[in-house]
C-alpha positions as CSV (number, residue, x, y, z in Angstrom):
1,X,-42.9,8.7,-2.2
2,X,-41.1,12.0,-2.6
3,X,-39.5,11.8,0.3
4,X,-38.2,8.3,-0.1
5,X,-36.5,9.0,-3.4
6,X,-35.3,12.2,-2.1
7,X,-33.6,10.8,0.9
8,X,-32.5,7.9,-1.7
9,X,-30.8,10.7,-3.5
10,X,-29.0,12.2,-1.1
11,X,-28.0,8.6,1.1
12,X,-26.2,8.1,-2.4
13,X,-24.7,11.4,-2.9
14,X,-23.3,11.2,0.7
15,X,-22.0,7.7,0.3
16,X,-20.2,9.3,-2.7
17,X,-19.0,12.0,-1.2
18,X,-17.5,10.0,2.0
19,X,-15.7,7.8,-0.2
20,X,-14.2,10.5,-2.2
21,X,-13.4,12.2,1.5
22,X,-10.3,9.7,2.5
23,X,-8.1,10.8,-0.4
24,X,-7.9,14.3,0.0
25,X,-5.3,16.4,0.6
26,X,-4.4,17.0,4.3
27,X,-5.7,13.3,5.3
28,X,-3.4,10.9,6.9
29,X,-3.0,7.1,5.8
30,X,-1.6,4.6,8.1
31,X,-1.2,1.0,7.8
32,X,0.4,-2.2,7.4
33,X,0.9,-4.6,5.0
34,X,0.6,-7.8,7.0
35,X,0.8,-10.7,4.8
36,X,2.9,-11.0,2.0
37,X,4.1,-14.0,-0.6
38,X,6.3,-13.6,-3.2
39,X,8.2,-15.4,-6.4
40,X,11.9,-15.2,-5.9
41,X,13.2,-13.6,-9.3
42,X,16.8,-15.4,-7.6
43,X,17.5,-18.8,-7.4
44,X,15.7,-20.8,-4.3
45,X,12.5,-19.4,-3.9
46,X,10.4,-20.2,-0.8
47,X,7.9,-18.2,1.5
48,X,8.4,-15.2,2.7
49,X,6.4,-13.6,5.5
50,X,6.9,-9.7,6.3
51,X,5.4,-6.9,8.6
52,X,5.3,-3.1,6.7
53,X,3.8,-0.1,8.9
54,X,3.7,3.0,6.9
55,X,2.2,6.6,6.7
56,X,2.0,9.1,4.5
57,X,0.4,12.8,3.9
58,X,-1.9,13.8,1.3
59,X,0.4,16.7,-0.2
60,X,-2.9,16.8,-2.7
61,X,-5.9,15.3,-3.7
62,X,-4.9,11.4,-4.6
63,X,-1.4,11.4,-4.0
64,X,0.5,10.7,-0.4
65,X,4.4,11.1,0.8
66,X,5.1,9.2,3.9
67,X,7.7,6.8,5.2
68,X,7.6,3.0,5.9
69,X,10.0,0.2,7.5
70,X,9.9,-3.4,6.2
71,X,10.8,-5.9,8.8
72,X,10.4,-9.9,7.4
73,X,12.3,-13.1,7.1
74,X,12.2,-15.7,4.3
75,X,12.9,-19.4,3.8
76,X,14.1,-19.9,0.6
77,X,14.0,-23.6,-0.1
78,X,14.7,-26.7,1.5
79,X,17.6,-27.3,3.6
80,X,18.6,-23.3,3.1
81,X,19.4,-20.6,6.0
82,X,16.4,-18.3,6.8
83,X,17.1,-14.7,5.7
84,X,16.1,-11.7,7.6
85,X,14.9,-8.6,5.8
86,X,14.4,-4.9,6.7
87,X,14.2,-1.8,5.1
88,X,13.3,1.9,6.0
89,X,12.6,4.7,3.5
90,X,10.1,7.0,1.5
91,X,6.9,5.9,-0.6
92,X,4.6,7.5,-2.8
93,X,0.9,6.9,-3.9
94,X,-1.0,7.8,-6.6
95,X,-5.2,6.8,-6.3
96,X,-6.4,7.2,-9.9
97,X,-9.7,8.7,-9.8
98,X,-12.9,6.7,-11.4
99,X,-13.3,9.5,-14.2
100,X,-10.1,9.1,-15.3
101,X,-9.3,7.7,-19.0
102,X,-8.7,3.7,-18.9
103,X,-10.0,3.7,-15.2
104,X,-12.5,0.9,-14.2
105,X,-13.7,1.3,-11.3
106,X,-14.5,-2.3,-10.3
107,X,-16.1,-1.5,-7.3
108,X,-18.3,1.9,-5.9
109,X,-16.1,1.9,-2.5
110,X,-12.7,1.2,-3.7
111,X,-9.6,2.8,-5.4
112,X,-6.8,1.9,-7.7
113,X,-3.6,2.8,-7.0
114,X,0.3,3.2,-7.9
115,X,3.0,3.0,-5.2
116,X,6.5,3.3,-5.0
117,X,9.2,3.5,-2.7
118,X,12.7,4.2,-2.0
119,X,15.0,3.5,1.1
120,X,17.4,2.1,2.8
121,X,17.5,-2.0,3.0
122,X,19.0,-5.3,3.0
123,X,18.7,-9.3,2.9
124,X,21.1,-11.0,5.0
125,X,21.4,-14.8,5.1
126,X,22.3,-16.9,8.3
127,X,26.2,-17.9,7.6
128,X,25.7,-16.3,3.8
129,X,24.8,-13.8,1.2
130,X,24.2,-10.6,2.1
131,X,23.0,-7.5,0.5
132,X,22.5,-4.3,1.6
133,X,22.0,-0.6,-0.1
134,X,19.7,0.7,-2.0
135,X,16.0,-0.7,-1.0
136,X,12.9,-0.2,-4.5
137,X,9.8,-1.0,-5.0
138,X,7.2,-0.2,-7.2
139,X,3.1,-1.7,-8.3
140,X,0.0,-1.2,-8.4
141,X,-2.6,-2.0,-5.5
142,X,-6.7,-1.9,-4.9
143,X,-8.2,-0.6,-1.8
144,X,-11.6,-1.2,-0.8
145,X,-13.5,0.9,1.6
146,X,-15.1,-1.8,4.2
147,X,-16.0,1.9,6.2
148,X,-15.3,5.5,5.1
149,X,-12.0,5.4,6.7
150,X,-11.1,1.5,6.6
151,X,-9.4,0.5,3.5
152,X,-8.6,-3.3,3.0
153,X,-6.0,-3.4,0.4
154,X,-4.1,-5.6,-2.2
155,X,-0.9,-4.9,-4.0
156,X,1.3,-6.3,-6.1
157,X,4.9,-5.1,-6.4
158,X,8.2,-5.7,-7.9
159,X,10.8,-5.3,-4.6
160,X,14.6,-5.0,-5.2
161,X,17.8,-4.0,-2.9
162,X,21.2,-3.2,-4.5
163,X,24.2,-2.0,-3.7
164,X,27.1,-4.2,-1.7
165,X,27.4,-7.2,0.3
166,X,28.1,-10.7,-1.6
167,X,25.2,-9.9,-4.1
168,X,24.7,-7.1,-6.2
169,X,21.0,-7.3,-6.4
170,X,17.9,-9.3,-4.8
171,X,14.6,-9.2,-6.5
172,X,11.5,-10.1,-6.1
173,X,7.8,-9.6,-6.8
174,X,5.6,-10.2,-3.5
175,X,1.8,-10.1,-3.2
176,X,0.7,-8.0,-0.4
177,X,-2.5,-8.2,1.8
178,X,-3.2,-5.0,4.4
179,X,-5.3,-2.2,5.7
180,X,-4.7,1.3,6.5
181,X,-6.7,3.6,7.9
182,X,-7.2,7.4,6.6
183,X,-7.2,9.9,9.1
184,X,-9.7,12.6,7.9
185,X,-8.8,16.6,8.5
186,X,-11.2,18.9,9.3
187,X,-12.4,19.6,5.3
188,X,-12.8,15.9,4.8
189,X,-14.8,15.8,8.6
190,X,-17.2,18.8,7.0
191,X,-17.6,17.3,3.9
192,X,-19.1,13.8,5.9
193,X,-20.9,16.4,8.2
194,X,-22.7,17.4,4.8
195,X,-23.5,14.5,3.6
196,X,-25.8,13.3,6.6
C-alpha cells in the first residue's frame, strides 16, 4: 500500500512538474490560430476566417517575444466586396502563474494568458476602402495542455490597424481557436527526465 501511494505521489508531482516545464524560459512556442470570428466594431459586420502562425521565445519564465503574420479575408455583409487581410509583426505573452493573486486556475493542465502584438498590417476591400499602417492587438487567452507540449488554446482579442488608406482605423474584436506547441530546452527535457 506504501508503494501505491508513493508512486501516487510522485505520478502527481511529475504531472505537475511537466506542466509547469512548457513555460519556461529558453522553450519555444509555435502555433497557429486557425479559426477565428469576430464582431465588426465598423459598420457591416460578417464572418471573417483567418490563418496566424507565430513563435516566440521564452526570454523568462511565463513570458515569450516572437513574431507572427496574419493572413485572412472577410465578408462583411450581404452584397459587399470580400476584404483581404494581412499583417506581420511582434507579440508578447504573459502566462499568469496558478499562485498568483486573483488567479483561478480552472483547470490542472492549463494556463491563462495575456497577449499582445504590434506590426505591420492592413484591410483592403475589392474596388474599396483600404487601410493600411499600424497593425494592434491585445486579450486574454486559455491554453490547455491536451499533452506536456500540446496546448489547445482560446483567445479573445481586440484587433485594430491605423494609419492611411481611405479609413483611418478598422477594429475589431475576433474569437480565436488554435494550438501551439512548446518546444522544450534541455532544462525543461531534465526536469520531465525527473519526474519519471
Amino acid at each position: 500500500m506504501k508503494k501505491i501511494i508513493f508512486g501516487a505521489i510522485v505520478t502527481m508531482t511529475g504531472l505537475f512538474s511537466t506542466a509547469n516545464a512548457q513555460i519556461q524560459e529558453g522553450n519555444w512556442m509555435v502555433g497557429s490560430s486557425l479559426v477565428t470570428s469576430n464582431f465588426g466594431l465598423n459598420t457591416g459586420a460578417g464572418y471573417d476566417f483567418s490563418i496566424q502562425p507565430k513563435a516566440a521565445y521564452f526570454i523568462k519564465d511565463n513570458v515569450a517575444l516572437g513574431g507572427y503574420v496574419n493572413l485572412g479575408f472577410a465578408k462583411p455583409g450581404k452584397g459587399e466586396a470580400t476584404q483581404f487581410n494581412y499583417a506581420v509583426g511582434a507579440l508578447g505573452r504573459y502566462f499568469l502563474s496558478p499562485g498568483e493573486q486573483g488567479v483561478d486556475n480552472l483547470l490542472n493542465h492549463g494556463r491563462w494568458f495575456f497577449e499582445g502584438n504590434v506590426g505591420i498590417g492592413g484591410t483592403s476591400v475589392e474596388d474599396g476602402i483600404s487601410t493600411n499602417g499600424l497593425d494592434f492587438g491585445v486579450g486574454p487567452g486559455y491554453s490547455y495542455f491536451i499533452t506536456p507540449n500540446i496546448g489547445l488554446e482560446g483567445l479573445v482579442k481586440y484587433n485594430g490597424v491605423t494609419g492611411f488608406g481611405n479609413e483611418g482605423l478598422t477594429s475589431k474584436i475576433s474569437f480565436n481557436v488554435g494550438f501551439s506547441i512548446y518546444l522544450p530546452t534541455g532544462q525543461a527535457r531534465r526536469i520531465a527526465n525527473e519526474a519519471k
